[in-house]
N, C-alpha and C positions, 0 to 999 in steps of 0.2 A: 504494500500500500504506500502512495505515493503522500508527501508531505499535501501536497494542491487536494487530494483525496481526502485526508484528514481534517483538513482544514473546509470543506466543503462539506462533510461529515456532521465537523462541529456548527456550521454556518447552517443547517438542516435541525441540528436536535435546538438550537437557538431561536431559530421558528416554532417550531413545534411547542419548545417550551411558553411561548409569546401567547401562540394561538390556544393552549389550555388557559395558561391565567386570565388571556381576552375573554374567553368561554366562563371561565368558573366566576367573572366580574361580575360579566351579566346575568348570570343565573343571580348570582347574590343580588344584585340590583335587582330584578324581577320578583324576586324574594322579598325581598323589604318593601317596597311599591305594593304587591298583595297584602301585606301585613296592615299596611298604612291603609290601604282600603278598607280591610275588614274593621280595623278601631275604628275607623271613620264611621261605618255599619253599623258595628256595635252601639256609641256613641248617639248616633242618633233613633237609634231603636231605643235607648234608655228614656230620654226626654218624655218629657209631660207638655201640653198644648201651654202652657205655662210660660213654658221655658221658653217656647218657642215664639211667644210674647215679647219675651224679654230681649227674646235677639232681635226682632222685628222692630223694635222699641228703641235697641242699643243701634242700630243700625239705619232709625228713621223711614224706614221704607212707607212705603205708602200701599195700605191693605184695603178690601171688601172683607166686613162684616156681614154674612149671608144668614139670614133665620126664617124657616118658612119661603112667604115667598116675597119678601122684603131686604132689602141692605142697606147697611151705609157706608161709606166711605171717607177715607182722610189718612194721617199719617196719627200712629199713634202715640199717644200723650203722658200715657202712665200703664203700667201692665206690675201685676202682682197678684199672686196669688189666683183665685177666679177672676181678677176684674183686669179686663184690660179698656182700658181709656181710648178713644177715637176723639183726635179733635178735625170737626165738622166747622162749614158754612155756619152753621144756626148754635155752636155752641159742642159744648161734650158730652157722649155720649157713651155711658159704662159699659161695657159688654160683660155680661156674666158667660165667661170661658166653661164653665161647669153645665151649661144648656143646649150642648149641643149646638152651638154656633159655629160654622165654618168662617175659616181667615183665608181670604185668596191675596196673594201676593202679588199688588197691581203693579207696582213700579219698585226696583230696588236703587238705593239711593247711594249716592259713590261721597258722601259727607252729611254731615249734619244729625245725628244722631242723638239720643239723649240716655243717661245713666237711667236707672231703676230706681226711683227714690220710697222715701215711705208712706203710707196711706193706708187705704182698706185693701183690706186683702181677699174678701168675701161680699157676697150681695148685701148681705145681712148690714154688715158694719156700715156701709155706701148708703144701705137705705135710711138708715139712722140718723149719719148723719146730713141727710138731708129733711126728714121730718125736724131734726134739732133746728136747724135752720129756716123751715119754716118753709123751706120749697117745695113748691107743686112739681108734680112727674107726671110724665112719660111715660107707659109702660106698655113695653109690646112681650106680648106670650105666644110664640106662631102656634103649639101643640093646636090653640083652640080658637086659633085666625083673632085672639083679642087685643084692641089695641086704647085704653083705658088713659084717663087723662083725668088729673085733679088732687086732691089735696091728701097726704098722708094722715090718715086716721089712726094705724098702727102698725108697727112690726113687730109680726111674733118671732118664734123660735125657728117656724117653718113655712111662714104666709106671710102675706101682706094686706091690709085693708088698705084701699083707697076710695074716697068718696067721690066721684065723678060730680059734670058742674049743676046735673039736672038731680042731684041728692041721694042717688041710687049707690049703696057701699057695694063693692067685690072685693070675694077675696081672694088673692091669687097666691097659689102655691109658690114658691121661691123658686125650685127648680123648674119651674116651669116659664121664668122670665127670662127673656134673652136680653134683653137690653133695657137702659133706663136712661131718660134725660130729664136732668132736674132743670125746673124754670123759680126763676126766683118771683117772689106774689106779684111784682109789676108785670111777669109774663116774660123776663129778659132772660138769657140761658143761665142758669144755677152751677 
């Protein structure tokens, strides 16, 4: 065997060695890339419609609020716990996330976002404090196509009384409101 042999020999297993480590790079990069997917996967199979508030919130985007056969829309204002906040044309509008409300994600936003601050975190507490307050509501229920307008009478544990303007009380089960907009007594948004 000739030195030019030898050395052409070693110039062949120096490929060879090249094009395994090229191969076993990419297998590992392929490898990590699927991994990275599946947490990804994971990750968002864990979240709660909540969470996903909160990103929508942190991120500014601008949502449809879908219940029945009604929606609203706007970018949303506050999101915690069940309630996530729409601020509308006419004022804001609670969404009780626990009602089976659909979020469609109209437009996503590349700035302008807002933190998750603190508040109510339930219908309940929301509705409180706006009977404290002393504001008239809003209150759409799609299960039973209801959409009720007037003065809080009470909140209970698990209902709500509202006295409508012709003096007729309902009482609407909690889970079964999708939304609520408080107006303050002058009729301006609450």
């Amino acid at each position: 065997m000739s030195c030019g042999d030898a050395q052409q020999d070693s110039e062949s297993l120096d490929d060879l060695g090249r094009e395994l480590r090229e191969k076993v790079g990419r297998e590992i990069r392929r490898e990590a890339e699927m991994l990275e997917q599946d947490a990804a996967a994971v990750e968002l199979r864990r979240r709660r419609i909540s969470d996903v508030a909160i990103e929508l919130l942190s991120r500014g985007d601008t949502v449809t609020a879908i219940a029945g056969d009604r929606s609203i829309r706007g970018r949303l204002s506050f999101a915690r716990g069940q309630i996530a906040s729409i601020a509308t044309g006419t004022g804001r509008v609670d969404v009780h996330l626990a009602a089976g409300v659909v979020l469609r994600v109209d437009e996503r936003a590349t700035e302008g976002g807002s933190n998750p601050r603190t508040g109510s975190d339930t219908l309940r507490a929301r509705l409180l404090e706006h009977e404290l307050a002393g504001n008239d509501i809003e209150v759409w229920a799609p299960a039973h196509t209801i959409d009720v307008n007037g003065a809080i009478v009470a909140v209970g544990t698990d209902h709500l009384i509202v006295q409508d303007r012709d003096g007729s009380e309902w009482v609407l089960p909690l889970g079964e409101i999708a939304w609520v907009r408080g107006r303050e007594p002058d009729g301006s948004p609450g």
